[in-house]
C-alpha positions in Angstrom: 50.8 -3.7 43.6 52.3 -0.3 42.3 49.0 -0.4 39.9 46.6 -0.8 43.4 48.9 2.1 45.2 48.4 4.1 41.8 44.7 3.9 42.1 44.6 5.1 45.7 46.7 8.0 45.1 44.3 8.9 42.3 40.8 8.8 45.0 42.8 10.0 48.4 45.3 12.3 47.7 45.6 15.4 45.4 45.9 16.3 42.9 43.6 13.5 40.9 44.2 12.7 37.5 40.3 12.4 37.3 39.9 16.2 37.8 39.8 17.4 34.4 37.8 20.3 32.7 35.0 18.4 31.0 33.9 21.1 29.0 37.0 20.6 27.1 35.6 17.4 25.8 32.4 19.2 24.6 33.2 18.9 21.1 33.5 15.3 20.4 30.3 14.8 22.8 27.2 13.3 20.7 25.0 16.0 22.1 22.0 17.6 19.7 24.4 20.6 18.3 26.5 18.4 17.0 24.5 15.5 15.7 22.9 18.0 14.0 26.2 19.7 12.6 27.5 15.8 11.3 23.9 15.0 9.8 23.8 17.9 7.6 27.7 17.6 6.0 28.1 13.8 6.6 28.6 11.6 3.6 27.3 8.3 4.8 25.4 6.8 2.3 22.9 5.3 5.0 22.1 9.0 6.5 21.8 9.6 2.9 19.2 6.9 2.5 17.4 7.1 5.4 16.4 10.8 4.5 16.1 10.1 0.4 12.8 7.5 2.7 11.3 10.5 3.9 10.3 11.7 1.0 9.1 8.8 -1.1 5.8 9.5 -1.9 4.9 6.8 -4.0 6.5 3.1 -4.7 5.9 0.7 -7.8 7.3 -2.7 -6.7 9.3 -4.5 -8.8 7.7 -8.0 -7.8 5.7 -9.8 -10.1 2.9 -9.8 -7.9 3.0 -6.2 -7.7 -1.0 -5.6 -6.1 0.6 -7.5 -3.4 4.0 -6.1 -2.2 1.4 -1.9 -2.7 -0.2 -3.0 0.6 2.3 -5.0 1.9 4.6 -1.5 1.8 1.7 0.7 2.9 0.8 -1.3 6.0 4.7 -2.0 6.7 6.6 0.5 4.9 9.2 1.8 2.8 12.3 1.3 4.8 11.2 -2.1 6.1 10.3 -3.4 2.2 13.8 -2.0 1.4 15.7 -4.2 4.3 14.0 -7.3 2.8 16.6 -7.4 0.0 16.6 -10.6 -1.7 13.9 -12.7 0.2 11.1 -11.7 -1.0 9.6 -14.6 -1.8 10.3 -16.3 1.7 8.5 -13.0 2.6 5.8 -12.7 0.9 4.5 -16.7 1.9 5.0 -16.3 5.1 2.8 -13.0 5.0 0.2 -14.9 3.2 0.5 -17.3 5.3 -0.5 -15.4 8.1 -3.5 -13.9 6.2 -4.7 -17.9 5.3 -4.8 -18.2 8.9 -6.7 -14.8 9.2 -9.5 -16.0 6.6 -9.7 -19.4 8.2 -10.1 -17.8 12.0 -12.5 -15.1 10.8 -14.3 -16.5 7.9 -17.7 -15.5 9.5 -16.7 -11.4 10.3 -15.3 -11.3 6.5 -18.2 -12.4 5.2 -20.4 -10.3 7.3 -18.6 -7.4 6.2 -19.5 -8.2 2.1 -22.7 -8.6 3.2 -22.8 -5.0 4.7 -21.4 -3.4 1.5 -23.3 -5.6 -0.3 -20.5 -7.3 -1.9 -21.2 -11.6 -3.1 -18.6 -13.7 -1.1 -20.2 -17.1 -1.0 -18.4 -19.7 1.5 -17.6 -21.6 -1.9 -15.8 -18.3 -2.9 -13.6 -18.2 -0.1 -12.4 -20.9 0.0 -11.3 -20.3 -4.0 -9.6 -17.0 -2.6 -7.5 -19.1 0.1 -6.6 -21.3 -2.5 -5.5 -18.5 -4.5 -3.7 -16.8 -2.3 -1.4 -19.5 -1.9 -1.0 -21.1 -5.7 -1.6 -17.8 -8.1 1.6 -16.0 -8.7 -0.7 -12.6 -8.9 -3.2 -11.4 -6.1 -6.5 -10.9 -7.9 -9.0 -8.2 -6.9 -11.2 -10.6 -4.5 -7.8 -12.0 -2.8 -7.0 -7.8 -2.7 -10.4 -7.3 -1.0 -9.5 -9.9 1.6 -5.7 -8.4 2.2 -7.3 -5.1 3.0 -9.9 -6.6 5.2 -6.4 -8.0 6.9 -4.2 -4.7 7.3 -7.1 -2.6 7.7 -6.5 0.0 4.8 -9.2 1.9 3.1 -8.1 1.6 -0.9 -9.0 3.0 -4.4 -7.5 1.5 -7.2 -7.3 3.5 -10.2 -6.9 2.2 -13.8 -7.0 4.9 -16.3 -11.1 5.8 -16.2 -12.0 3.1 -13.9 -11.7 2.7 -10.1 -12.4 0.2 -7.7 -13.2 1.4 -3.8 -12.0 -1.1 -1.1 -13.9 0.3 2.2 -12.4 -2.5 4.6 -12.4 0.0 8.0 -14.9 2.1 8.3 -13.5 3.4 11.6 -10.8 5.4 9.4 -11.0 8.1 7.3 -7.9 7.6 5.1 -8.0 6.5 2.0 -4.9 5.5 -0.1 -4.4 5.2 -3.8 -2.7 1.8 -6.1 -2.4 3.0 -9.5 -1.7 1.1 -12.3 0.8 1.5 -15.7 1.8 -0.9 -18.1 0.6 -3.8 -15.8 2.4 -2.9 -13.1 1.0 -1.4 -9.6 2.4 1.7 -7.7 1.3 2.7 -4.4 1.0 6.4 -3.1 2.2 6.0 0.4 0.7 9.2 1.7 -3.5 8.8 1.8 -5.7 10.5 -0.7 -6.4 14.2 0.0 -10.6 14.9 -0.2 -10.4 16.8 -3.3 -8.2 13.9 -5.0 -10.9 11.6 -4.1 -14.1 13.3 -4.8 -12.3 13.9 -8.4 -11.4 10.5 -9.0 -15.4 9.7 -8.0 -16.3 12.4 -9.9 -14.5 11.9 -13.4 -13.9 8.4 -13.6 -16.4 4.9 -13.4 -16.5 3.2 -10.6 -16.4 -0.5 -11.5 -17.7 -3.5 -9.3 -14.5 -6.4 -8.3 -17.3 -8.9 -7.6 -19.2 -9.4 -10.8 -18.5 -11.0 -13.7 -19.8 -8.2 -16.1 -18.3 -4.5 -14.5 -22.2 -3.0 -15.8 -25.6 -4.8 -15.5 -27.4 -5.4 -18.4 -27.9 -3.3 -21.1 -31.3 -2.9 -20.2 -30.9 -0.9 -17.4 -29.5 1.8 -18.7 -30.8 5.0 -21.0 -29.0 5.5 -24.3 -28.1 8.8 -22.8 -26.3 7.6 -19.7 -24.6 5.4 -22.0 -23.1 8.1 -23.7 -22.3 9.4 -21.1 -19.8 6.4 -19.9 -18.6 6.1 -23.7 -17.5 10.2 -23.5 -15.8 9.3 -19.9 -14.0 6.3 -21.6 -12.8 8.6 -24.7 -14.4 6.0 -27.1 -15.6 7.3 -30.8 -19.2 6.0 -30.6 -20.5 8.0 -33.9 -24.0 6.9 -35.1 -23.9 3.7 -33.5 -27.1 2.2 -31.6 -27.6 1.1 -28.0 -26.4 -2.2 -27.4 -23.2 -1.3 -29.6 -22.1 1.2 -27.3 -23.0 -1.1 -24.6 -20.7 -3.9 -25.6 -17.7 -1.0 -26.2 -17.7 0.3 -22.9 -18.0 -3.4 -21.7 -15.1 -4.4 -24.2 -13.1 -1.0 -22.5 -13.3 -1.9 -19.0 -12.6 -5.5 -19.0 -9.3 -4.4 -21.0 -8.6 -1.5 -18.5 -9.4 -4.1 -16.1 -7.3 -6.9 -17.2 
């Protein structure tokens, strides 16, 4: 009861304990000043983190299928990638499971789309890239076609003096770059900027991802423009004749490629 009396004094009678200065209190408020105070001298190592995110500009996963976890970290991002810790294989089939579901729902859209950039994905062929999606431990460039079909991502992925273009949304303008060293992948998270991409265009071959030779047949081309591929490639050509600077450049690619 003396607690109940307490309480009443407090609200009907004065003075109330209640009545204090609040500006006193000012300093230990979370207001903007001072978030902005504790952010720039605190020593948490998760402020510390957060910020060392904003300025990653590119990522090479350390995954084995490292083609993979580049789009998976451009469509989701860094931060999320990083909370995944130590499930990434849980993580990675249930992704792929949702983009087996994707092919299977809208098998006839995807290959309308090859058709439109004149790409070959036969029904027979799809139905490979499901199968690999699921069972190959490494996303090959058809299965990469398909994944940026799925998050909508406008690619160019660069191997030394070759590059392949995935144009999967034409509605968007961005274009990002997957680079590749020593077999392994790295994304630049930020998109390509025009001059970047006109040079990569400009100075490097752009191969095909859905042929089984990256040139057509030697036939085709003048000895000249040939030379001109070999100079790109920086191979030593000397006196050599047509079809033996043919089957270099051929030989380069597929081991750029591969």
């Amino acid at each position: 009861m003396s607690n109940c009396y307490s309480y009443l004094n407090q609200i009907f009678y004065t003075p109330k304990k209640f009545d204090h200065n609040w500006e006193w209190f000012d300093a230990y408020m979370l207001n903007k000043e001072n978030l902005e105070t504790f952010c720039s001298v605190s020593s948490n190592p998760l402020v510390k983190e957060i910020e060392q995110v904003k300025t990653i500009e590119d990522v090479q996963p350390n995954q084995k299928d490292s083609l993979f976890w580049c789009i998976y970290i451009l469509f989701h991002g860094v931060v999320h990638y990083q909370t995944i810790q130590n499930k990434h294989k849980n993580t990675e089939m249930d992704e792929k499971q949702s983009i087996l579901k994707f092919i299977i729902e809208n098998a006839t859209m995807i290959k309308e789309h090859a058709k439109t950039n004149k790409l070959k994905l036969s029904q027979v062929r799809l139905k490979e890239i499901q199968s690999e999606l699921l069972l190959d431990k490494t996303t090959s460039f058809y299965v990469f076609y398909i994944l940026a079909i799925y998050y909508k991502r406008n690619i160019i992925i660069k191997m030394d003096e070759v590059y392949m273009h995935f144009l999967a949304n034409e509605c968007e303008k961005d274009t990002y770059l997957i680079t590749r060293n020593q077999g392994k992948y790295n994304i630049q998270m930020q998109c390509l900027k025009e001059e970047d991409k006109e040079h990569i265009m400009q100075s490097c071959i752009q191969i095909p991802f859905d042929k089984e030779k990256p040139l057509k047949g030697v036939s085709t081309y003048k000895v000249s423009e040939l030379e001109k591929l070999a100079s790109t490639l920086k191979l030593d050509i000397g006196n050599k004749k047509k079809p033996e600077i043919y089957q270099m450049i051929v030989s380069k690619i597929t081991e750029l490629q591969n």
